[in-house]
PDB file of N, CA, C and O in Angstrom:
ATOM      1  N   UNK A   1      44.444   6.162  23.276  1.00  0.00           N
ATOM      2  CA  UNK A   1      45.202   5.465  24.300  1.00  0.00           C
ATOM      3  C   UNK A   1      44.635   4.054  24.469  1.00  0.00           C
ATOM      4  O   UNK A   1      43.443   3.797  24.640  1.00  0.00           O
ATOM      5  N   UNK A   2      45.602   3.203  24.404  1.00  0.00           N
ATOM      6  CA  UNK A   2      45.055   1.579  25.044  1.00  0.00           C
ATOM      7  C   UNK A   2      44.368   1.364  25.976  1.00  0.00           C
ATOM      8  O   UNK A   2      44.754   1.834  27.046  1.00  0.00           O
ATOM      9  N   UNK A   3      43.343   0.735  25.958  1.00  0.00           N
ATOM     10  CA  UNK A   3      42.780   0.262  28.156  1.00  0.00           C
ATOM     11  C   UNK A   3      43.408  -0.996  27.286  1.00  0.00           C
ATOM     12  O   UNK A   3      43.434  -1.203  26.073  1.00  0.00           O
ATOM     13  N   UNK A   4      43.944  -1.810  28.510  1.00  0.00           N
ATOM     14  CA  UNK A   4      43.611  -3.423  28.483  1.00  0.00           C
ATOM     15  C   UNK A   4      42.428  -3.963  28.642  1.00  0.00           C
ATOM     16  O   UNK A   4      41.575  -3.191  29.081  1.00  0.00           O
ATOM     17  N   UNK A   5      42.052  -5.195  28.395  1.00  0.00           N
ATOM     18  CA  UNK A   5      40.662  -5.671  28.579  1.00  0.00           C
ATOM     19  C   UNK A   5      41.005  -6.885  28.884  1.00  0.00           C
ATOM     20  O   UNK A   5      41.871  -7.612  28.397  1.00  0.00           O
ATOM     21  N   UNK A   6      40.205  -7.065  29.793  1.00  0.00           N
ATOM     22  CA  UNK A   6      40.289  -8.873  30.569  1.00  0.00           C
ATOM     23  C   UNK A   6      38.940  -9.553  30.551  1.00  0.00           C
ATOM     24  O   UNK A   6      37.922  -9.058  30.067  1.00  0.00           O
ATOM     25  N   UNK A   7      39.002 -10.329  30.930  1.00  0.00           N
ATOM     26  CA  UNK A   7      38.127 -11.605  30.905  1.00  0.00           C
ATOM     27  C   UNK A   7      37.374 -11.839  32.668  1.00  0.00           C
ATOM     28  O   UNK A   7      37.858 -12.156  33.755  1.00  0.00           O
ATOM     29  N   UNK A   8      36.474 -11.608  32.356  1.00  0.00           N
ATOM     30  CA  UNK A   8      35.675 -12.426  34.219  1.00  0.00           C
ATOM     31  C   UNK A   8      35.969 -14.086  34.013  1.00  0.00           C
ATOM     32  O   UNK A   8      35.731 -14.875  33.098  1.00  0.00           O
ATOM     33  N   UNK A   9      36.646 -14.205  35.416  1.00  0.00           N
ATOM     34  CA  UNK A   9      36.401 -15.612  35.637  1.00  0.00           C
ATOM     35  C   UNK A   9      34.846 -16.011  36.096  1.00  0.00           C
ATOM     36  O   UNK A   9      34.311 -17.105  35.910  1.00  0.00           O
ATOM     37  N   UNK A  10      34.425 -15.174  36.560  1.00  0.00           N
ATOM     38  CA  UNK A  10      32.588 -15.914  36.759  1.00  0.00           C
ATOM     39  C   UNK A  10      31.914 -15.618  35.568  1.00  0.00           C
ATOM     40  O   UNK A  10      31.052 -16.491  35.458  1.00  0.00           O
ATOM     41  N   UNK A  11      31.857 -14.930  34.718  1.00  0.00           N
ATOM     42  CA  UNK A  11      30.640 -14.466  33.840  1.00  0.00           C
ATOM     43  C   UNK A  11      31.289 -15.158  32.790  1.00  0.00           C
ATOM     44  O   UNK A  11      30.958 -16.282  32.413  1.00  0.00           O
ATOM     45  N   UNK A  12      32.479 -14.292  32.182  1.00  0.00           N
ATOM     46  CA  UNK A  12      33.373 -14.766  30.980  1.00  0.00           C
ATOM     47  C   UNK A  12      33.303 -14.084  30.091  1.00  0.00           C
ATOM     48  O   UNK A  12      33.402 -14.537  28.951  1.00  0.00           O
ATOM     49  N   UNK A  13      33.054 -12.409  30.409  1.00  0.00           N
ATOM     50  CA  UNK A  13      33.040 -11.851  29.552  1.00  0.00           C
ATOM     51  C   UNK A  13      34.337 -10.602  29.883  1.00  0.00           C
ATOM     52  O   UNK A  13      35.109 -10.405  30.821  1.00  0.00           O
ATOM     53  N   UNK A  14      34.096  -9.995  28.681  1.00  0.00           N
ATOM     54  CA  UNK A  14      35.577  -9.149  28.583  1.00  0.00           C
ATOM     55  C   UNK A  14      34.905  -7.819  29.154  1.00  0.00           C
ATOM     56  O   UNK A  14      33.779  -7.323  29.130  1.00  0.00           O
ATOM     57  N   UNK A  15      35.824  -7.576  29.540  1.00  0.00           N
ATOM     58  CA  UNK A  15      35.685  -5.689  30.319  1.00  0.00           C
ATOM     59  C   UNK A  15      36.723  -4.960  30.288  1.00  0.00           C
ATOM     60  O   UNK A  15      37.722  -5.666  30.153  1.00  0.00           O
ATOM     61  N   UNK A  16      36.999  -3.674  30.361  1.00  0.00           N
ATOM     62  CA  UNK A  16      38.624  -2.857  30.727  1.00  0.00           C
ATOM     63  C   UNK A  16      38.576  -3.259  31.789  1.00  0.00           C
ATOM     64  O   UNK A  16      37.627  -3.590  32.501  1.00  0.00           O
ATOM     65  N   UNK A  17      40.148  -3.233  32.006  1.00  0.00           N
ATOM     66  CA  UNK A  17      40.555  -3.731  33.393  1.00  0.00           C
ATOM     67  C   UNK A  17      39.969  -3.099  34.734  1.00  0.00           C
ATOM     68  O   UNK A  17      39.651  -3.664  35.780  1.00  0.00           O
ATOM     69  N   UNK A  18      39.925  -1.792  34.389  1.00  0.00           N
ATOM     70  CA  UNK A  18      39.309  -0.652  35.229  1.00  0.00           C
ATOM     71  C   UNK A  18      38.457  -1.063  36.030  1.00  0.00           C
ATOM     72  O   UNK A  18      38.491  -0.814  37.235  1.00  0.00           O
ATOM     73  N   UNK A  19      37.257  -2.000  35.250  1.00  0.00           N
ATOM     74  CA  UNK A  19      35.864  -2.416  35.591  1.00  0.00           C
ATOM     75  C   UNK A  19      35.730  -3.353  36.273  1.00  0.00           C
ATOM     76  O   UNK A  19      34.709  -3.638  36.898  1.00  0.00           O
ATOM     77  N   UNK A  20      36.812  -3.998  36.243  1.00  0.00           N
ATOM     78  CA  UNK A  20      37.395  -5.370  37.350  1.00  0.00           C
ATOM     79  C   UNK A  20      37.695  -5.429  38.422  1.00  0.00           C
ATOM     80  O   UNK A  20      37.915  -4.273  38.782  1.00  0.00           O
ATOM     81  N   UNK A  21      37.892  -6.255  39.397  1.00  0.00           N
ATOM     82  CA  UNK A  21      38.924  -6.571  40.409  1.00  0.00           C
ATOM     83  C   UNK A  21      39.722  -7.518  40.221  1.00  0.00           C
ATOM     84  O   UNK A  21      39.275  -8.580  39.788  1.00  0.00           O
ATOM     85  N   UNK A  22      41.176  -7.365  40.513  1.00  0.00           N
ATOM     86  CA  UNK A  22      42.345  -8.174  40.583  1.00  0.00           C
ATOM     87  C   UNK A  22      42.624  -8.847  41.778  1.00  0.00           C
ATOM     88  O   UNK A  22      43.018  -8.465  42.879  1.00  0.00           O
ATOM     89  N   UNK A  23      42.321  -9.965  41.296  1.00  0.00           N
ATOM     90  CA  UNK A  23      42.424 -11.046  43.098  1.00  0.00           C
ATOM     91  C   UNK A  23      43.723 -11.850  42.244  1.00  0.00           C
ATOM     92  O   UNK A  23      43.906 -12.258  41.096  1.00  0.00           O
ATOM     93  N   UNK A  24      44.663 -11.802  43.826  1.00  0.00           N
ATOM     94  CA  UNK A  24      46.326 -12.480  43.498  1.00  0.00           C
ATOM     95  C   UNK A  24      46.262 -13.527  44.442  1.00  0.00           C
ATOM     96  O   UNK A  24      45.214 -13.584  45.086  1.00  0.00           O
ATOM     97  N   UNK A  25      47.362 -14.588  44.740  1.00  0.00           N
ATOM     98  CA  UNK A  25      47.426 -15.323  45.667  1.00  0.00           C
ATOM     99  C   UNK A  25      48.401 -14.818  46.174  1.00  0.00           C
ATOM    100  O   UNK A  25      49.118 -13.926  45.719  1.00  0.00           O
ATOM    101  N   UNK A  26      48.496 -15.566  47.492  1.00  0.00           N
ATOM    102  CA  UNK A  26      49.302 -15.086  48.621  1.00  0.00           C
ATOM    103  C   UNK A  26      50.771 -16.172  48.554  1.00  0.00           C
ATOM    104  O   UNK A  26      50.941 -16.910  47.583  1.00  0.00           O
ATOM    105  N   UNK A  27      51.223 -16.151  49.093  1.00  0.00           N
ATOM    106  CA  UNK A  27      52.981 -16.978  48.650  1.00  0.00           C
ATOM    107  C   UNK A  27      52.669 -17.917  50.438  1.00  0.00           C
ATOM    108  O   UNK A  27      53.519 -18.325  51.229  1.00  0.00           O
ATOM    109  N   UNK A  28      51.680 -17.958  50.503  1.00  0.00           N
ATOM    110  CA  UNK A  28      51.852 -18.678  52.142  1.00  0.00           C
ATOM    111  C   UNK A  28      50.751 -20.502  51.530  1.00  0.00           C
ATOM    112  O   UNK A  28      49.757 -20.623  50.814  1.00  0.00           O
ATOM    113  N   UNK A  29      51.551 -21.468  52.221  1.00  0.00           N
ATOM    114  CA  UNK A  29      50.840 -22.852  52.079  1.00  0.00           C
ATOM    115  C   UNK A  29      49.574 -22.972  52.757  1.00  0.00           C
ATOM    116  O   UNK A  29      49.775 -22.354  53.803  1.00  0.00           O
ATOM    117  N   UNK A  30      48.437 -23.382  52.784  1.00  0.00           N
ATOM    118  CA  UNK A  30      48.197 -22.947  50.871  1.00  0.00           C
ATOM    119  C   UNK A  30      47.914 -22.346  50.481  1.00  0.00           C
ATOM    120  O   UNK A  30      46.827 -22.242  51.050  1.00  0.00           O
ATOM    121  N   UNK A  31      47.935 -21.178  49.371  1.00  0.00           N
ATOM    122  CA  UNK A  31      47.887 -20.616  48.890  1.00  0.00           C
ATOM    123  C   UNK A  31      46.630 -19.666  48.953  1.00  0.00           C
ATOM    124  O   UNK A  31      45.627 -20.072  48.366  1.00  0.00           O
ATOM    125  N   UNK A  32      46.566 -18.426  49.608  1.00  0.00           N
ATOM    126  CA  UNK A  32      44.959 -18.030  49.570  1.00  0.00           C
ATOM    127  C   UNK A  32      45.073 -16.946  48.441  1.00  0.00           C
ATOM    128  O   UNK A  32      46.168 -16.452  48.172  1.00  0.00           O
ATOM    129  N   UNK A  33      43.979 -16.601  47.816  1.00  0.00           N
ATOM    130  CA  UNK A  33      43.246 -15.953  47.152  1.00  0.00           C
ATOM    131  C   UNK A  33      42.846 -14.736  47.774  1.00  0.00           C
ATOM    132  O   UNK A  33      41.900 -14.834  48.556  1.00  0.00           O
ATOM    133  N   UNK A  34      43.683 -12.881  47.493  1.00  0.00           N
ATOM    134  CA  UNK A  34      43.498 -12.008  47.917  1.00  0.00           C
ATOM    135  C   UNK A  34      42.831 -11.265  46.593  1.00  0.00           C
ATOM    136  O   UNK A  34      42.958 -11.515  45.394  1.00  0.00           O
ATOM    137  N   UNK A  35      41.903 -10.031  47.449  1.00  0.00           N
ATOM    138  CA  UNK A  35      41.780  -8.951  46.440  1.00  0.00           C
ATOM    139  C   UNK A  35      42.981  -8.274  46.649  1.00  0.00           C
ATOM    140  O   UNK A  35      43.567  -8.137  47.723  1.00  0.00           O
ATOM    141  N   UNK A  36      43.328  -7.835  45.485  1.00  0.00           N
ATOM    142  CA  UNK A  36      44.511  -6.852  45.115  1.00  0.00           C
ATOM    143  C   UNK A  36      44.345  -5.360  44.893  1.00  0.00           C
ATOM    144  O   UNK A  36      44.843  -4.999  43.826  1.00  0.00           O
ATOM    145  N   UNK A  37      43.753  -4.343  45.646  1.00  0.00           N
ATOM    146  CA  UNK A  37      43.336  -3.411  45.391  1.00  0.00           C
ATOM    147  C   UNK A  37      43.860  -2.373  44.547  1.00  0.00           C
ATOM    148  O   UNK A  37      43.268  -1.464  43.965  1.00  0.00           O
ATOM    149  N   UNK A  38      45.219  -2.710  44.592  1.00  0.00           N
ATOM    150  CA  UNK A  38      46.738  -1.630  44.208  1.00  0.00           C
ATOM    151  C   UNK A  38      47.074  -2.005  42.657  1.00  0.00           C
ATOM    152  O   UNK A  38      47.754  -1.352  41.865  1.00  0.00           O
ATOM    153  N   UNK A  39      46.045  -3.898  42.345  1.00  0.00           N
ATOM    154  CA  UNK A  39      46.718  -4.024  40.925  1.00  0.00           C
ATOM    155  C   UNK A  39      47.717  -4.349  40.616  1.00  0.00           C
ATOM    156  O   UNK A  39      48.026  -4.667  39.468  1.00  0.00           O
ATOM    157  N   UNK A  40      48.789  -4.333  42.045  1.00  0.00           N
ATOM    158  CA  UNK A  40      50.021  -4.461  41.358  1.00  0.00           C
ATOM    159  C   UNK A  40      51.036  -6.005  42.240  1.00  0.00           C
ATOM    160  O   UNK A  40      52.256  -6.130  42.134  1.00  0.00           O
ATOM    161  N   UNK A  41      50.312  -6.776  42.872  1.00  0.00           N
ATOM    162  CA  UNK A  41      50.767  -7.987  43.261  1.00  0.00           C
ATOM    163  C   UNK A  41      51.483  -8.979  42.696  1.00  0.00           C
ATOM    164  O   UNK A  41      50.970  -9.193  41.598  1.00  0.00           O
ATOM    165  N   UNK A  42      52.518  -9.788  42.894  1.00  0.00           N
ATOM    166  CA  UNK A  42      53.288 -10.029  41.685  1.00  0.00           C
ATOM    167  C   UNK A  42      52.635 -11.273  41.597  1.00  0.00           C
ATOM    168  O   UNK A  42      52.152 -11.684  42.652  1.00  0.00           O
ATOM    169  N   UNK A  43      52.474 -12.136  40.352  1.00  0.00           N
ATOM    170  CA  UNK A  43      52.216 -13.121  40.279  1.00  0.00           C
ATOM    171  C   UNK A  43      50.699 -13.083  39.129  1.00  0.00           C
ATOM    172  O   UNK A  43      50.009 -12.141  38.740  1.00  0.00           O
ATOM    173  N   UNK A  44      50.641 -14.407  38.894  1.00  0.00           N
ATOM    174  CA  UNK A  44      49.516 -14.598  38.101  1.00  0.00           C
ATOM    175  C   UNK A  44      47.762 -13.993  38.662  1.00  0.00           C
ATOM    176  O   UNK A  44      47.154 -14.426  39.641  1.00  0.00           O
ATOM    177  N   UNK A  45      47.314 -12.978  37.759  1.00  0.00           N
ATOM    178  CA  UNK A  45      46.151 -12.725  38.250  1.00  0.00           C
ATOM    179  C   UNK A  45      45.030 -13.046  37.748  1.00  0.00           C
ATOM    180  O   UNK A  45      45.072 -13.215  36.530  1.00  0.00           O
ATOM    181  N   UNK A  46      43.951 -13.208  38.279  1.00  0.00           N
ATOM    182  CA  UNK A  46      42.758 -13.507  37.880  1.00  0.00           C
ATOM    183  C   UNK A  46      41.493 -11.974  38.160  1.00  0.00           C
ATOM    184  O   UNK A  46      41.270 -11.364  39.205  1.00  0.00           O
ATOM    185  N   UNK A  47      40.976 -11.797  36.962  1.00  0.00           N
ATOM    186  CA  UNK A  47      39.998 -10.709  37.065  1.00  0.00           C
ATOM    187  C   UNK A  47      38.700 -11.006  37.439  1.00  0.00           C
ATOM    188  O   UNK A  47      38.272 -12.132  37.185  1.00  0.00           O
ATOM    189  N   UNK A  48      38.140 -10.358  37.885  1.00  0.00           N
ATOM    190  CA  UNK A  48      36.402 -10.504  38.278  1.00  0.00           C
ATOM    191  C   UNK A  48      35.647  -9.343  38.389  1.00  0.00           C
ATOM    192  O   UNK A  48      36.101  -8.486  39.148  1.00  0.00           O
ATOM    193  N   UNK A  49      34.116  -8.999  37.547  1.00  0.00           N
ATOM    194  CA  UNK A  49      33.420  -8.105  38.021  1.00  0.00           C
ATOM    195  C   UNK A  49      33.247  -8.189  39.597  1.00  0.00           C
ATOM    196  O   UNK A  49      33.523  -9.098  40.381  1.00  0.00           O
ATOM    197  N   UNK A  50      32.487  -6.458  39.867  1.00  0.00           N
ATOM    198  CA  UNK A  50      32.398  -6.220  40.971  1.00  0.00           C
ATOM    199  C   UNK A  50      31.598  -6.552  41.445  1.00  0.00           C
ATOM    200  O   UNK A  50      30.951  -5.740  42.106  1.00  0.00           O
ATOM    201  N   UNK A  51      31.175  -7.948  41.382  1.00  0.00           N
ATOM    202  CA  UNK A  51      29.385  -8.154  42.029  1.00  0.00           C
ATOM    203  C   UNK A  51      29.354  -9.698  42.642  1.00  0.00           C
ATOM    204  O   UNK A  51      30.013 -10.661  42.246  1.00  0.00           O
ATOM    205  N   UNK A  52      28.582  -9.655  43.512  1.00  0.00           N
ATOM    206  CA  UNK A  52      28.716 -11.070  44.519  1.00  0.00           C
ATOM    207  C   UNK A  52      28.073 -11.768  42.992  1.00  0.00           C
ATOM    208  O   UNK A  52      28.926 -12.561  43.394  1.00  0.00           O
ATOM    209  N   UNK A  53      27.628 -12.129  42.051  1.00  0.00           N
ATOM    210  CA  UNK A  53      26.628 -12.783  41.310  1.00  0.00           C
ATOM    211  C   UNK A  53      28.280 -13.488  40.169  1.00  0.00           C
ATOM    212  O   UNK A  53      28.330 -14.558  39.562  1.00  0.00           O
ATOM    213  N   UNK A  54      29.398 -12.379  40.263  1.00  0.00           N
ATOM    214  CA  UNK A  54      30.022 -13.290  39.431  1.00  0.00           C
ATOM    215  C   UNK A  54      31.085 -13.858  40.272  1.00  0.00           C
ATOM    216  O   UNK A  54      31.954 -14.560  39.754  1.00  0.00           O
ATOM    217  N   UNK A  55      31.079 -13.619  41.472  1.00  0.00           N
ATOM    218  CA  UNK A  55      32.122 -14.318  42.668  1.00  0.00           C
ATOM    219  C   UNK A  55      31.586 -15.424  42.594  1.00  0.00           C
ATOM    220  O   UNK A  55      32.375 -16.355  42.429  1.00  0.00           O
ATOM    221  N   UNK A  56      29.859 -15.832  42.693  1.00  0.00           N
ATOM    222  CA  UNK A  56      29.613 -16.596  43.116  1.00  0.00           C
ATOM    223  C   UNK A  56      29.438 -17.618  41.679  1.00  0.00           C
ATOM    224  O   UNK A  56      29.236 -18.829  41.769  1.00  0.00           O
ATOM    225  N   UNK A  57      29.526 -17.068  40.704  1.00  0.00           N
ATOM    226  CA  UNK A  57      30.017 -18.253  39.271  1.00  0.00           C
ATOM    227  C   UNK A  57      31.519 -18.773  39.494  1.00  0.00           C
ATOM    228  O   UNK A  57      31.802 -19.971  39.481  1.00  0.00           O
ATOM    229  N   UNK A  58      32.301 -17.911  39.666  1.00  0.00           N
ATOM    230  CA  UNK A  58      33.995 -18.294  40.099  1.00  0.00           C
ATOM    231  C   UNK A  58      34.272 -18.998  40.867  1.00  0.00           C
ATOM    232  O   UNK A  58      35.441 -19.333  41.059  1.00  0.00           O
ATOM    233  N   UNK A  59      33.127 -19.501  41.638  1.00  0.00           N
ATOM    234  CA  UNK A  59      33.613 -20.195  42.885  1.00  0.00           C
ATOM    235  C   UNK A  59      32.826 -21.523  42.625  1.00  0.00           C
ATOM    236  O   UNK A  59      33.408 -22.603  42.728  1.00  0.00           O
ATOM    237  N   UNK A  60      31.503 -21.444  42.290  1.00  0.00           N
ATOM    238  CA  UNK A  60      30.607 -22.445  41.477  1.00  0.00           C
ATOM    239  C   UNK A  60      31.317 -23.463  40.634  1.00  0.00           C
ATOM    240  O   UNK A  60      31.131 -24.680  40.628  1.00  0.00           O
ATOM    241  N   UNK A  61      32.316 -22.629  39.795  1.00  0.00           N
ATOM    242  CA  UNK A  61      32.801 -23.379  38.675  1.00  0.00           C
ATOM    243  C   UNK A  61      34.247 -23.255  39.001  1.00  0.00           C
ATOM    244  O   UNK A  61      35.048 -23.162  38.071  1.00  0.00           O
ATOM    245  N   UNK A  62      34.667 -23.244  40.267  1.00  0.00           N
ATOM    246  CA  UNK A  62      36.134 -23.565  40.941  1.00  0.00           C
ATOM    247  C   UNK A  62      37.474 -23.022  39.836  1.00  0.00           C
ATOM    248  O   UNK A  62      38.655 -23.307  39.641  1.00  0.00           O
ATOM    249  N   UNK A  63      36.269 -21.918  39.205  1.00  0.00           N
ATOM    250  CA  UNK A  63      37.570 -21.097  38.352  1.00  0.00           C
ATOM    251  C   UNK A  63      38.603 -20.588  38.633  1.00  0.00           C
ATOM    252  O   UNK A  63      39.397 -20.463  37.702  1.00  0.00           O
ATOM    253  N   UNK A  64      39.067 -20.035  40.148  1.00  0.00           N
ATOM    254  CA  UNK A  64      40.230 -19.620  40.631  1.00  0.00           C
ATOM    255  C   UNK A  64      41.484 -20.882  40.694  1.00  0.00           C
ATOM    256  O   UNK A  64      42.656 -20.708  40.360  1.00  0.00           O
ATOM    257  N   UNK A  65      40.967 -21.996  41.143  1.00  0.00           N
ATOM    258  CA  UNK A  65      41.861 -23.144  40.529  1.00  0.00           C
ATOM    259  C   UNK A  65      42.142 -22.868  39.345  1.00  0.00           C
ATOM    260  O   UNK A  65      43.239 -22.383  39.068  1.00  0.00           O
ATOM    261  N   UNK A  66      41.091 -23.155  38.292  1.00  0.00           N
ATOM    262  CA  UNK A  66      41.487 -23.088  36.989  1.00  0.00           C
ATOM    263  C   UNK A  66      42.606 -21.707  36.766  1.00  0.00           C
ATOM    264  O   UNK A  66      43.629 -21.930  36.119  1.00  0.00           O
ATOM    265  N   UNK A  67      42.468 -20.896  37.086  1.00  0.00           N
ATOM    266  CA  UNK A  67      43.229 -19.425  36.724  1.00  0.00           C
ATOM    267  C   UNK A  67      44.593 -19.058  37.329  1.00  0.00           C
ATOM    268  O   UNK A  67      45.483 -18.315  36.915  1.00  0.00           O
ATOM    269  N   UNK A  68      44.459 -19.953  38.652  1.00  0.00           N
ATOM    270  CA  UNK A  68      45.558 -19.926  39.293  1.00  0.00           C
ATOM    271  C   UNK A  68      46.663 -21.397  39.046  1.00  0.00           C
ATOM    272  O   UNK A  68      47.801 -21.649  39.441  1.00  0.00           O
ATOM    273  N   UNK A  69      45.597 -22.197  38.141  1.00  0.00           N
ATOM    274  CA  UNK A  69      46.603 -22.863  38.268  1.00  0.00           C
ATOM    275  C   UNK A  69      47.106 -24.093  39.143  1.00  0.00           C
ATOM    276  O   UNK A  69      48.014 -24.924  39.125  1.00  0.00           O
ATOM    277  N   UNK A  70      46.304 -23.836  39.712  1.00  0.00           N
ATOM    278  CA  UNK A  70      46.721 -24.846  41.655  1.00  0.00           C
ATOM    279  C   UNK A  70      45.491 -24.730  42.338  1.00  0.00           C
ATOM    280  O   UNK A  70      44.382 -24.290  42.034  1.00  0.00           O
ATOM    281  N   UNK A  71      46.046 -25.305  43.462  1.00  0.00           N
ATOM    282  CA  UNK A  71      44.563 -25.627  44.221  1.00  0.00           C
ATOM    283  C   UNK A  71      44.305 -24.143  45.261  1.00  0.00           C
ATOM    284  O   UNK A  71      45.334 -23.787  45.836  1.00  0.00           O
ATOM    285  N   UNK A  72      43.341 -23.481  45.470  1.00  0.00           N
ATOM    286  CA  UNK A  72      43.037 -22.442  46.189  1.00  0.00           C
ATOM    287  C   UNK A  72      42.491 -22.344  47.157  1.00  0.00           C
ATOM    288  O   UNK A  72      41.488 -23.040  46.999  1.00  0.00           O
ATOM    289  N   UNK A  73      42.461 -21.912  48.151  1.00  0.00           N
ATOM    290  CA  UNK A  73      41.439 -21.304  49.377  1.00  0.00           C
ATOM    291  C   UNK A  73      40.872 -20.221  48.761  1.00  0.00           C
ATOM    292  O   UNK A  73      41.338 -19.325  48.057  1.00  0.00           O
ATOM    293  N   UNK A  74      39.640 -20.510  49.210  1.00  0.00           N
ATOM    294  CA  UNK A  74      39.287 -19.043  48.422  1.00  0.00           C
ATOM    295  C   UNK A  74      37.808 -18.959  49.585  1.00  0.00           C
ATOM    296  O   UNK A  74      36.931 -18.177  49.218  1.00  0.00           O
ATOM    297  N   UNK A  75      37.584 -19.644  50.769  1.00  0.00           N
ATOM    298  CA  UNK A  75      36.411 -19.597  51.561  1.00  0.00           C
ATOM    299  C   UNK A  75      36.296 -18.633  52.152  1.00  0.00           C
ATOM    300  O   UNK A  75      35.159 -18.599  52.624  1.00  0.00           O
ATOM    301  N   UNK A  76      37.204 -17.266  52.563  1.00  0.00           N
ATOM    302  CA  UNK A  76      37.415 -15.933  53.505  1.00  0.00           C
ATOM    303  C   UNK A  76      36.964 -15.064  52.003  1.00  0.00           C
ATOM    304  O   UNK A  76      36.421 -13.984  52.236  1.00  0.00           O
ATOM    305  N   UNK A  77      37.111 -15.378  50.663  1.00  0.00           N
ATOM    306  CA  UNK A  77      37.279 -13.999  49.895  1.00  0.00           C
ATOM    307  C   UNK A  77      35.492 -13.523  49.650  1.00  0.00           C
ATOM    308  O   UNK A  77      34.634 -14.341  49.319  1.00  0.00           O
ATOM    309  N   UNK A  78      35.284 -12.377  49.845  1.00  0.00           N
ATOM    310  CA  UNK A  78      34.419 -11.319  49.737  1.00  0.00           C
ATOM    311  C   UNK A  78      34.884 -10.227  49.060  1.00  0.00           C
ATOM    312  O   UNK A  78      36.053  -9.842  49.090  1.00  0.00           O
ATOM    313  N   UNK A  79      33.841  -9.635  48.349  1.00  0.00           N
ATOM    314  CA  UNK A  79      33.601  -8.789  47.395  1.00  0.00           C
ATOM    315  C   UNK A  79      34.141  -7.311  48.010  1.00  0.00           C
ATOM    316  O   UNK A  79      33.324  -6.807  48.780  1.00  0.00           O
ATOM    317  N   UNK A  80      35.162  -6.666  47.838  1.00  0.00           N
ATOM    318  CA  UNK A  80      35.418  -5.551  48.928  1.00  0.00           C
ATOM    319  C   UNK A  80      34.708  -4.397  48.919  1.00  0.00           C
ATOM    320  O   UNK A  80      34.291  -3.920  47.863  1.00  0.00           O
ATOM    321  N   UNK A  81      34.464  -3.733  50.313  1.00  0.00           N
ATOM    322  CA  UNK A  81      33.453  -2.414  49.251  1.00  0.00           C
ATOM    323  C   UNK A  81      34.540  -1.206  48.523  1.00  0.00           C
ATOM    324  O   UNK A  81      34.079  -0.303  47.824  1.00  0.00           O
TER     325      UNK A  81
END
């Protein structure tokens, strides 16, 4: 059977999706940056391990811009437990 495999925006390495979290943006101006717990949010997603160490590369290196595309809020997002 297939897994998909994605990419960390903080680290940059590949994982099954499984091993990830899916953070989506929100459709409200401007645009915030949610975890997606369900996976299934419509719109362009960006993956991330589960650990404050690669949130805090993603945010370092203003990769959610890069991934999203546009400019982001991303100052409320935390690692969910």
């Amino acid at each position: 059977m297939h897994t998909p495999v994605r990419t960390c925006i903080g680290c940059r390495t590949t994982a099954p999706a499984h091993d990830l979290v899916r953070i989506a943006l929100t459709q409200t101006e401007p645009p915030r940056a949610i975890f997606d717990r369900a996976k299934n949010l419509p719109g362009r997603g960006a993956w991330l391990h589960h650990t404050p160490e690669c949130l805090d590369l993603a945010l370092k290196k203003n990769a959610l811009a890069r991934a999203f595309r546009t400019r982001v809020e991303a100052n409320e997002l935390v690692i969910p437990a």
